[in-house]
C-alpha positions as CSV (number, residue, x, y, z in Angstrom):
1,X,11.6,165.4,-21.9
2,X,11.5,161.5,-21.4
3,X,8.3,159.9,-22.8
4,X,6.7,156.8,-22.0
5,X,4.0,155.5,-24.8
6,X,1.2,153.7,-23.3
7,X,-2.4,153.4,-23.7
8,X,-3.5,153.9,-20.3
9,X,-5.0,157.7,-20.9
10,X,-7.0,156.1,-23.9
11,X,-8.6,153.5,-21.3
12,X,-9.5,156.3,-18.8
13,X,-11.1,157.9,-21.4
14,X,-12.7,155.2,-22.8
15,X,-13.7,153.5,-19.4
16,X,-16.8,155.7,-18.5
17,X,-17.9,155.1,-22.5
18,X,-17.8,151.7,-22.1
19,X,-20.4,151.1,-19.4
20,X,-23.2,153.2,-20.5
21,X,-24.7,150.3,-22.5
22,X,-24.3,148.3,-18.7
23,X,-26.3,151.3,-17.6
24,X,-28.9,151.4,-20.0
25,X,-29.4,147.2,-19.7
26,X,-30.0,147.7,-16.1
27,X,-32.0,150.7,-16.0
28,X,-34.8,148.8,-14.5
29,X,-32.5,147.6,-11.8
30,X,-31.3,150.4,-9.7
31,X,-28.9,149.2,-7.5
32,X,-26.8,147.3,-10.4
33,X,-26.5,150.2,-12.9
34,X,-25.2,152.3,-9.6
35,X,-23.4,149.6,-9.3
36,X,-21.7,149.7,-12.7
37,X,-21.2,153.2,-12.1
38,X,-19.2,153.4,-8.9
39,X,-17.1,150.5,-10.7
40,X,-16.7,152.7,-14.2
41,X,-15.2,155.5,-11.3
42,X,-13.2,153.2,-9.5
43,X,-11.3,152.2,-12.7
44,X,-11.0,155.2,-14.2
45,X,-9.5,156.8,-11.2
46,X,-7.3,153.5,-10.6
47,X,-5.7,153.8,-14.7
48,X,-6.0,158.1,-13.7
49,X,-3.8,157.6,-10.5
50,X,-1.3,154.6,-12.0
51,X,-0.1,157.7,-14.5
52,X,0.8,159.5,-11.6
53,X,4.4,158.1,-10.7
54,X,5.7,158.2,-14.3
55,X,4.8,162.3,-14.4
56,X,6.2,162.7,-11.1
57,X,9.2,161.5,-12.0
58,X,9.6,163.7,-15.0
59,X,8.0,161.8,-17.5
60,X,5.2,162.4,-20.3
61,X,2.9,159.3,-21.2
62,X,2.0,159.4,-24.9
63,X,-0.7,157.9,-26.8
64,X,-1.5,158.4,-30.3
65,X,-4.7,157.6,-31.9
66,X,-5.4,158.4,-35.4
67,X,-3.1,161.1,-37.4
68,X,-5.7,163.1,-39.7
69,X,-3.4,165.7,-41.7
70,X,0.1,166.4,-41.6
71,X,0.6,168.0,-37.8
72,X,-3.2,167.2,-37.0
73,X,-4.0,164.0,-35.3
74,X,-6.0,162.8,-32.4
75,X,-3.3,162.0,-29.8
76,X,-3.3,161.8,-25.9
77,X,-0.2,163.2,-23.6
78,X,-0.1,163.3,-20.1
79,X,1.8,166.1,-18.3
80,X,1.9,167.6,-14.8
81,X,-1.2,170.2,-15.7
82,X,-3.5,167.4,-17.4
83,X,-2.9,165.3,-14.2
84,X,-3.8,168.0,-11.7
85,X,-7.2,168.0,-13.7
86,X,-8.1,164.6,-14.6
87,X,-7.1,163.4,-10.9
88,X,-9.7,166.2,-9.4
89,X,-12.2,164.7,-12.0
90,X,-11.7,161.4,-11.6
91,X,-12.0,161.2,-8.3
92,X,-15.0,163.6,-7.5
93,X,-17.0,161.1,-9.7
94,X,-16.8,158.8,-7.3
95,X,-18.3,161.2,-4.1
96,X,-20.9,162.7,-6.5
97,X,-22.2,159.7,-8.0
98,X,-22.8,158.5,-4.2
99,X,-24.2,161.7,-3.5
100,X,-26.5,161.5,-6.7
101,X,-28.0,157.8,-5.1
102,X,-29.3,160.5,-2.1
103,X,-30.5,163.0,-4.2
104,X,-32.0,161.5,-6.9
105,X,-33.9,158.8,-4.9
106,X,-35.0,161.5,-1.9
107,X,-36.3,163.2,-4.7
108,X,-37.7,160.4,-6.4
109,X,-36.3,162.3,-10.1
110,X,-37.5,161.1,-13.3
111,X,-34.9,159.3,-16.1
112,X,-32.4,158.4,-13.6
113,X,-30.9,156.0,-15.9
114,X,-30.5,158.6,-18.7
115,X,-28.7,161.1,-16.1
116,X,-26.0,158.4,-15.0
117,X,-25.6,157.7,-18.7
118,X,-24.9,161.4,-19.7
119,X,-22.7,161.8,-16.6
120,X,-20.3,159.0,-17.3
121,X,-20.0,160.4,-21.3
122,X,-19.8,164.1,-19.1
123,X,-16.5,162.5,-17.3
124,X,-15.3,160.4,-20.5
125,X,-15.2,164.2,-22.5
126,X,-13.6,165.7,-19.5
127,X,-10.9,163.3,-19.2
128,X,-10.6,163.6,-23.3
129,X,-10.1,167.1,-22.3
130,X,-7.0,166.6,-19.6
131,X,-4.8,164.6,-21.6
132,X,-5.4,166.3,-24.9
133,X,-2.1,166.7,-26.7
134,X,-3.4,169.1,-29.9
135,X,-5.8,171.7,-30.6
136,X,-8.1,169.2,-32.8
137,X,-8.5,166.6,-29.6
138,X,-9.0,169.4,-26.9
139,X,-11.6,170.7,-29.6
140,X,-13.7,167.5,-30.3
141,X,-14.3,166.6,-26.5
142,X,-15.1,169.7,-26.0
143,X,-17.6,169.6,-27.8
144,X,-18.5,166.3,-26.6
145,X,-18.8,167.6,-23.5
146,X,-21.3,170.3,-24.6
147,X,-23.6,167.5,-26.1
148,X,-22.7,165.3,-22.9
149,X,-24.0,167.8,-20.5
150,X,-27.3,169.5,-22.4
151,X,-29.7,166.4,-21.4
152,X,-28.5,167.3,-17.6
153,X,-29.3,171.0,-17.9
154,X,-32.6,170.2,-19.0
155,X,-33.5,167.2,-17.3
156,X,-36.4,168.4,-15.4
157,X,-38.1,168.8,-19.6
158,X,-39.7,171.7,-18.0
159,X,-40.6,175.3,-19.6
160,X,-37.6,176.7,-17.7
161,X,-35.2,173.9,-18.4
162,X,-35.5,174.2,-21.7
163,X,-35.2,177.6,-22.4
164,X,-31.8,177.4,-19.7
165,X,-31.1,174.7,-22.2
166,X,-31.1,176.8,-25.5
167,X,-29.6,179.3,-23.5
168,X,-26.7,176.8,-22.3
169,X,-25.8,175.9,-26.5
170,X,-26.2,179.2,-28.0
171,X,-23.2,180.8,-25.4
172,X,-21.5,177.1,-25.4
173,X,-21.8,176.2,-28.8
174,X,-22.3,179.0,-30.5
175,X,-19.0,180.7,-29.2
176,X,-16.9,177.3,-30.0
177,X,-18.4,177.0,-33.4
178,X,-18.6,181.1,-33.7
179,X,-14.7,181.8,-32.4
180,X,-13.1,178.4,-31.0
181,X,-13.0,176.5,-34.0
182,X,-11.9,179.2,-36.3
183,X,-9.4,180.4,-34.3
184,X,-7.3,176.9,-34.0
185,X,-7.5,176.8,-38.6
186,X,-6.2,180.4,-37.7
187,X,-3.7,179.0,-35.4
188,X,-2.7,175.9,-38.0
189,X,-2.6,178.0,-41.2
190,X,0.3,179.9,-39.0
191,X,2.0,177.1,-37.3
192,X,1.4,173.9,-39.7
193,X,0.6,172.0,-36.6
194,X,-1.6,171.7,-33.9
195,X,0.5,170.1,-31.1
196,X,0.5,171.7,-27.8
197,X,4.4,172.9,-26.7
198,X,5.8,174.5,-23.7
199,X,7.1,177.3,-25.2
200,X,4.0,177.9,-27.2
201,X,3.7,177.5,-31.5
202,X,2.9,180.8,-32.6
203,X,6.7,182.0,-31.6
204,X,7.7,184.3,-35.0
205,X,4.7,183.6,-36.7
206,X,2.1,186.5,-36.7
207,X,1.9,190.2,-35.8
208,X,1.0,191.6,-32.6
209,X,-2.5,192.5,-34.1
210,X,-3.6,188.9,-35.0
211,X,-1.6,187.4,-31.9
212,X,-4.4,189.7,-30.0
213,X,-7.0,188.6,-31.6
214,X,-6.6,185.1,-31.7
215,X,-5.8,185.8,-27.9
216,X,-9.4,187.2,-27.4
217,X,-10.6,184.3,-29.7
218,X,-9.8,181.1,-27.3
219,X,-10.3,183.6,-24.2
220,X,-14.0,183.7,-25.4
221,X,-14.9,180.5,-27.8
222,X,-14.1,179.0,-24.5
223,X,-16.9,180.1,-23.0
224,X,-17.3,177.1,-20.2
225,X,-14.9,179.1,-18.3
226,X,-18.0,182.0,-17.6
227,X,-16.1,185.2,-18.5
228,X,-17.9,188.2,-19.2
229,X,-20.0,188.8,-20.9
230,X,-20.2,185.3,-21.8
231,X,-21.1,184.0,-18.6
232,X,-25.2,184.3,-17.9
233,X,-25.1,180.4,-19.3
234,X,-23.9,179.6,-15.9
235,X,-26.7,180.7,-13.5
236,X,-29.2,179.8,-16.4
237,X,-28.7,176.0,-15.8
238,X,-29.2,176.0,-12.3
239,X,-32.4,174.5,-13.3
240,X,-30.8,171.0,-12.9
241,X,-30.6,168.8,-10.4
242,X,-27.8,169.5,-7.8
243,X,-25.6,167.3,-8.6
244,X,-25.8,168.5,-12.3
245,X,-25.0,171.6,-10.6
246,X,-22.3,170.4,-8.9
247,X,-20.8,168.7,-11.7
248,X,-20.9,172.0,-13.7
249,X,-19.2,174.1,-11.4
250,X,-16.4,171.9,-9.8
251,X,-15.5,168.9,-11.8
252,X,-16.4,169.3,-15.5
253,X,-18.0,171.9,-17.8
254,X,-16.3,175.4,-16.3
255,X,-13.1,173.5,-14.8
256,X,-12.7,171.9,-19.0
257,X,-12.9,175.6,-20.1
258,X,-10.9,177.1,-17.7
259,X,-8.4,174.5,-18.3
260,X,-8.6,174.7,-21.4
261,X,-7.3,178.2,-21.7
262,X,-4.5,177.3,-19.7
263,X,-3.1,174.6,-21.7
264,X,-4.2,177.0,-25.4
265,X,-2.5,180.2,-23.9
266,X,0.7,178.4,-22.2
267,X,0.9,175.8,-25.6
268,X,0.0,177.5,-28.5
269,X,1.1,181.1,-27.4
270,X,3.8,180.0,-25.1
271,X,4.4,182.6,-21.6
272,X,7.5,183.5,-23.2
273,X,5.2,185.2,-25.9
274,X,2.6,186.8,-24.0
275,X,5.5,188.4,-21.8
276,X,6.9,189.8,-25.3
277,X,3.7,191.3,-26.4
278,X,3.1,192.3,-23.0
279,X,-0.7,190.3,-23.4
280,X,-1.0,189.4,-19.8
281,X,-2.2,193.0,-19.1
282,X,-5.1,192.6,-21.4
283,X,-5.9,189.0,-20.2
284,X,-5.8,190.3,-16.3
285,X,-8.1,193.1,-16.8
286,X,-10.4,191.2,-18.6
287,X,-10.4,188.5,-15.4
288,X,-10.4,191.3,-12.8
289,X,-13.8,192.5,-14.3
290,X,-15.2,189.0,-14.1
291,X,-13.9,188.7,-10.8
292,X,-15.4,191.7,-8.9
293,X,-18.4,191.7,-11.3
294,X,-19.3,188.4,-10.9
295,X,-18.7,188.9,-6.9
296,X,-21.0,192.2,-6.7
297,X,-23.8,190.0,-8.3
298,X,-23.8,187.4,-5.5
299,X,-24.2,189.2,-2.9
300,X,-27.9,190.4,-4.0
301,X,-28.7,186.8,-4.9
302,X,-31.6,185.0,-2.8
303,X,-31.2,181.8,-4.5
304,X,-28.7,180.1,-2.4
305,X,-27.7,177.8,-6.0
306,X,-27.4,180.9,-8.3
307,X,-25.3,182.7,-4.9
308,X,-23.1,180.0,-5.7
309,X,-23.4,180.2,-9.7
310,X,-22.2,183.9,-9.6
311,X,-19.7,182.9,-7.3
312,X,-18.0,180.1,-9.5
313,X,-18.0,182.6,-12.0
314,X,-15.6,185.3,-10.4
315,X,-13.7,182.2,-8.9
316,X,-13.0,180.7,-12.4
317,X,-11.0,184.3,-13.6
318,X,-9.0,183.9,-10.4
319,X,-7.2,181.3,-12.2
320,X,-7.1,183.6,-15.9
321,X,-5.7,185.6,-13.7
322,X,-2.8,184.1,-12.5
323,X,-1.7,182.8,-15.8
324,X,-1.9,187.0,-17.1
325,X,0.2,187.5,-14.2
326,X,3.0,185.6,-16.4
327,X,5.5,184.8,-14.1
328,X,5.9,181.0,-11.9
329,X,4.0,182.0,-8.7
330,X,1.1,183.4,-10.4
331,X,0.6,179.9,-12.3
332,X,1.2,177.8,-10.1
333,X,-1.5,179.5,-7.9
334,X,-4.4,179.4,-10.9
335,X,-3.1,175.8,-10.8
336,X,-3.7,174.9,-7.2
337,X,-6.7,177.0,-7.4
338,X,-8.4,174.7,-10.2
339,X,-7.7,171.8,-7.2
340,X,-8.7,174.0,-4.1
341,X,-12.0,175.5,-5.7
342,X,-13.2,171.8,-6.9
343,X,-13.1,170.9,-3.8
344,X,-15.0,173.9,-1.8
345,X,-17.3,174.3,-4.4
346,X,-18.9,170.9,-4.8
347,X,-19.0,171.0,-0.8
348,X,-20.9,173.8,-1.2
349,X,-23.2,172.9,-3.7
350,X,-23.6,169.6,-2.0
351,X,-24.6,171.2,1.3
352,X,-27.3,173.5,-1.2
353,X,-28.8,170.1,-2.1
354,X,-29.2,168.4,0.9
355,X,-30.5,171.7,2.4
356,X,-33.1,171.1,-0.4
357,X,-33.6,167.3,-0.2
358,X,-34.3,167.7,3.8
359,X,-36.7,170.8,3.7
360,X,-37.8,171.8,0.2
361,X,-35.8,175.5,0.8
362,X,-33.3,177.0,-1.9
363,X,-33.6,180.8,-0.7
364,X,-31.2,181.7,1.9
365,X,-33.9,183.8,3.7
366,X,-35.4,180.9,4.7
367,X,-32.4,179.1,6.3
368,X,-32.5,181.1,9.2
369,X,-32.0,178.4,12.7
370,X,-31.4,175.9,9.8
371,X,-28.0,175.0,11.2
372,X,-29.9,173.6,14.9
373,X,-31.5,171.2,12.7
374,X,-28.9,170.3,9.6
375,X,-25.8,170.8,12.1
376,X,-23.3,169.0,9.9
377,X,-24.5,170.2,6.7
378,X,-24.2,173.8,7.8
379,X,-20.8,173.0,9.4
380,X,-19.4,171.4,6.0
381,X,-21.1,174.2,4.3
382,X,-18.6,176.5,6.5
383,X,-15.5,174.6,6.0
384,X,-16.3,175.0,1.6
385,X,-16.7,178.7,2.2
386,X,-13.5,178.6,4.4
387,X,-12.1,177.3,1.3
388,X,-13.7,179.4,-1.7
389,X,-12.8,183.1,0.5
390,X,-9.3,181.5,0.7
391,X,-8.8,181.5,4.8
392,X,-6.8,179.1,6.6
393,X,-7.2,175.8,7.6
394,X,-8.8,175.3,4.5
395,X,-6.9,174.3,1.3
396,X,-8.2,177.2,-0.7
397,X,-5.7,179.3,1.5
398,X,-2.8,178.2,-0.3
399,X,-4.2,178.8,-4.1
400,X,-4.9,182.3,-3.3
401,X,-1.5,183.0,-1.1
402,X,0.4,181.9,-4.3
403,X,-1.6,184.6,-6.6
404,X,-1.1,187.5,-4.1
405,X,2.6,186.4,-4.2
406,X,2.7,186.1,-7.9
407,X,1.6,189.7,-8.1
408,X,3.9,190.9,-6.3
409,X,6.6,189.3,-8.0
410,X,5.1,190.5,-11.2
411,X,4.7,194.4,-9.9
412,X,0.9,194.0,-10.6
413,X,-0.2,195.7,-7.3
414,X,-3.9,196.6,-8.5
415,X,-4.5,193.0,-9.5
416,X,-3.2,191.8,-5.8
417,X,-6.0,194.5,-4.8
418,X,-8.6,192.7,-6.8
419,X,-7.7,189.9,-5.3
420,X,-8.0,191.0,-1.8
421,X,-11.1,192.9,-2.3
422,X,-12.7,190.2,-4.0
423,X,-12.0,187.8,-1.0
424,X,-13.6,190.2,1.3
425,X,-16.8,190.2,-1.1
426,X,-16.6,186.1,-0.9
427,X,-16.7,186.4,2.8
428,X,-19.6,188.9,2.5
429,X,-22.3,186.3,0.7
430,X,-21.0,183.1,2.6
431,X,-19.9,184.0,6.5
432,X,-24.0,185.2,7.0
433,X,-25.2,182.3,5.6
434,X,-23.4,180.3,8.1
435,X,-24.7,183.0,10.6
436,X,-28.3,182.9,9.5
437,X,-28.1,179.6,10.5
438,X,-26.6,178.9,13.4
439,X,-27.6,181.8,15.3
440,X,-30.8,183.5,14.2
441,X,-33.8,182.0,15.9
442,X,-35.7,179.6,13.6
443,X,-39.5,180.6,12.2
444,X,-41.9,179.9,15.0
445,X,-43.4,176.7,13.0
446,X,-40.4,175.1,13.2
447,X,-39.2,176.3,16.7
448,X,-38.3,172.8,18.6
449,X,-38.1,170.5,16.2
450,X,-35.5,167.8,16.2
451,X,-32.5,166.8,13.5
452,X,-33.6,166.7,10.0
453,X,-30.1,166.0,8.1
454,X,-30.4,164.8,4.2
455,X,-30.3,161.0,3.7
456,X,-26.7,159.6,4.4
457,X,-26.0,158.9,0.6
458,X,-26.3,163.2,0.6
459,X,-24.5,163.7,4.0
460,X,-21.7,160.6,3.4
461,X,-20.4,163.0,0.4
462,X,-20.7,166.0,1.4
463,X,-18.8,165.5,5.0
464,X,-15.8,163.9,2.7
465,X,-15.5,166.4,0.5
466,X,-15.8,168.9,3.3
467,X,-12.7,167.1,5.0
468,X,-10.7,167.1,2.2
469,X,-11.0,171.3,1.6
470,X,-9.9,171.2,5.2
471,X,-6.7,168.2,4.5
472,X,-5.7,170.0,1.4
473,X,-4.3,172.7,3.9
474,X,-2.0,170.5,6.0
475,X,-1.5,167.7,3.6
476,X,-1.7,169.4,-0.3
477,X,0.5,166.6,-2.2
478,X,0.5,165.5,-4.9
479,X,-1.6,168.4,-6.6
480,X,1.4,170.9,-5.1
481,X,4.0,168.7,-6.6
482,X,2.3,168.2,-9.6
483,X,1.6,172.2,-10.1
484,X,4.8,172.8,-9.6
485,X,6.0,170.4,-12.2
486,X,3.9,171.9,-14.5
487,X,5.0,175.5,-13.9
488,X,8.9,174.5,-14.4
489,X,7.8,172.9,-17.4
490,X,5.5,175.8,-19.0
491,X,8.3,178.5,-18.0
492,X,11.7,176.9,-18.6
493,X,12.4,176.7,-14.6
């Protein structure tokens, strides 16, 4: 493949690094260091999105950094896959960090300096992540991210934050350090290198015994992607703020480990090697547990934030599972679907945190008639579920109509009935939310009253990220081009 060397993907990386000092030297001037931030966004998104015509064209953008060992360096390389990802990042950012000006400031949070800070090294890490070309660089931000994102699970330095918080490192660190990072020495004792190819490293070099078990390894040192067991991290750090929340489940943490065990499985194993071994059984079983599991849970969930947790949870293997499914319409759904969820979900949790901002309520039982006085948030709120159950004109639609194709062209018939079954449990804990509040009679002390909609820096967000589930239907380029430059890439088409 043609490659272009460039340092562009080192600058979006580095970008959001860079102006944490501005944000610390104008922490006692609000409006500058938000400032800073929406500039930090802009430009990284600008130096994300000027990669974009060099990919679609059919070319890779290189970068190398620092070479360590023979075959073990710290390198960037930009692809179709990393693009998809780091242009979802990159640009939800920008909507959060407005929508974080709302929150934070209706809520009048503590160490609002320190949050933006750790958010901009969240988005440096994730970026790291996307254009990682090696095992070692996917590995160190990572990890960065880990470190990045433990002062925003326990921001509220309560009793309960901080036990979500040692919660949050013992399942995220302790599987990378516990089964991650051995398993890439595994995978460079076998290969001599640690470079990410499309037809996968391992090709030749181990027995089907140790091929599985390095297999199970990455599936579960990368435990940001929530798989069971190694999920109840997930709903523990609903503690923090929304937008933390938000950022958790849409742009960063479970999207870098979901992601990342679609660029370990399809370039260290290669599909071509998984279809050999015949792996992809194992890794869709595992997913279709997650995914009905993880579904079952929401529904008895009060909590409107940890409804959403558990959902995010069975969402995430719906992506696992279209990579076990092993053939090019199966991946280029989990592909779409890391796109398509991003986009429903942070809706989602936006609408949970306005709802919270504007009346102090987090339990759905108490959001009955809440749709007369928050009637766009509940409205957005229905176009992100639209999206998450996968129903038309929402851009989650196409995501799931790709996996149900890919398992029929596959012959996996009980996995197209997980997915099916699954999407009827997503409509079961969102549609009667939407119900409860638009047409259940409100609690007689707050019969009559007028509008109470979230500040505009909440609503703004929330309403754009709403339109663009619903956009993503009609209008789904680049990320369909892009997924589908990927897929021809990862299988040879």
């Amino acid at each position: 493949m043609d490659t272009l060397t460039s340092l562009r993907p080192l600058l979006a990386v580095l970008v959001s690094l860079a102006v944490v000092p501005l944000l610390i030297w104008c922490r006692r001037h609000p409006n500058l260091r938000e400032a800073f931030t929406f500039l930090a966004a802009a430009a990284k998104l600008a130096l994300v999105a000027s990669l974009l015509p060099a990919v679609l064209s059919g070319r890779e953008v290189l970068c190398p950094v620092v070479q360590v060992l023979p075959g073990v360096a710290i390198a960037f390389r930009v692809d179709a896959l990393g693009l998809v990802f780091a242009l979802v990042a990159s640009s939800l950012w920008i909507v959060t960090s407005a929508y974080s000006i709302g929150y934070m400031r209706g809520l009048t949070e503590h160490a609002q300096t320190r949050y933006y800070c750790f958010f901009a090294l969240a988005l440096s890490a994730t970026i790291g992540v996307a254009f990682a070309a090696n095992l070692l660089t996917l590995y160190l931000f990572y990890e960065m991210l880990s470190l990045a994102t433990y002062p925003l699970v326990t921001h509220h330095q309560d009793r309960e934050a901080r036990s979500s918080g040692r919660k949050y490192l013992l399942y995220i660190v302790g599987s990378s350090i516990g089964l991650l990072l051995p398993a890439v020495l595994i995978t460079y004792y076998l290969a001599g290198t640690t470079e990410f190819a499309p037809a996968g490293i391992l090709a030749g070099k181990a027995p089907y015994w140790l091929v599985l078990a390095l297999m199970l390894m990455y599936l579960f040192g990368l435990a940001k992607a929530g798989v069971m067991p190694l999920h109840s991290w997930l709903p523990a750090a609903m503690v923090a703020p929304t937008p933390v929340s938000a950022l958790l489940h849409a742009v960063a943490v479970v999207k870098v480990g979901v992601f990342s065990i679609l660029r370990v499985m399809t370039g260290v194993f290669g599909m071509g090697l998984l279809r050999e071994m015949d792996l992809g059984l194992v890794l869709g079983y595992i997913a279709s547990v997650t995914v009905l599991g993880a579904s079952l849970v929401a529904l008895s969930q009060d909590e409107l934030k940890r409804r959403l947790a558990f959902s995010t949870i069975s969402q995430l293997s719906y992506i696992v599972l279209g990579l076990a499914l092993l053939v090019p319409l199966g991946l280029l759904g989990g592909t779409l679907h890391i796109v398509m969820h991003a986009l429903g979900k942070i809706t989602l949790f936006f609408c949970a945190g306005a709802i919270f901002v504007a009346t102090g309520k987090k339990y759905i039982s108490q959001m009955a008639g809440l749709g007369r006085r928050m009637p766009a948030t509940l409205t957005a709120f229905l176009a992100g579920s639209l999206s998450v159950i996968g129903l038309p004109p929402a851009g989650g639609f196409l995501s799931k109509w790709y996996l149900l194709l890919g398992t029929l062209d596959a012959h996996r018939v009980v996995f197209m009935v997980v997915l099916l079954f699954s999407s009827l449990l997503n409509a079961a804990y969102f549609l009667p939310i939407v119900y409860r509040g638009f047409f259940s009679a409100p609690p007689p002390d707050e019969a009559g009253q007028g509008l109470a909609e979230a500040p505009g820096w909440c609503l703004v967000p929330l309403l754009l990220t709403a339109a663009g589930s619903l956009a993503l239907f009609f209008f789904p380029e680049p990320f369909l081009g892009l997924a589908r430059l990927a897929v021809a890439r990862l299988t040879g088409g």
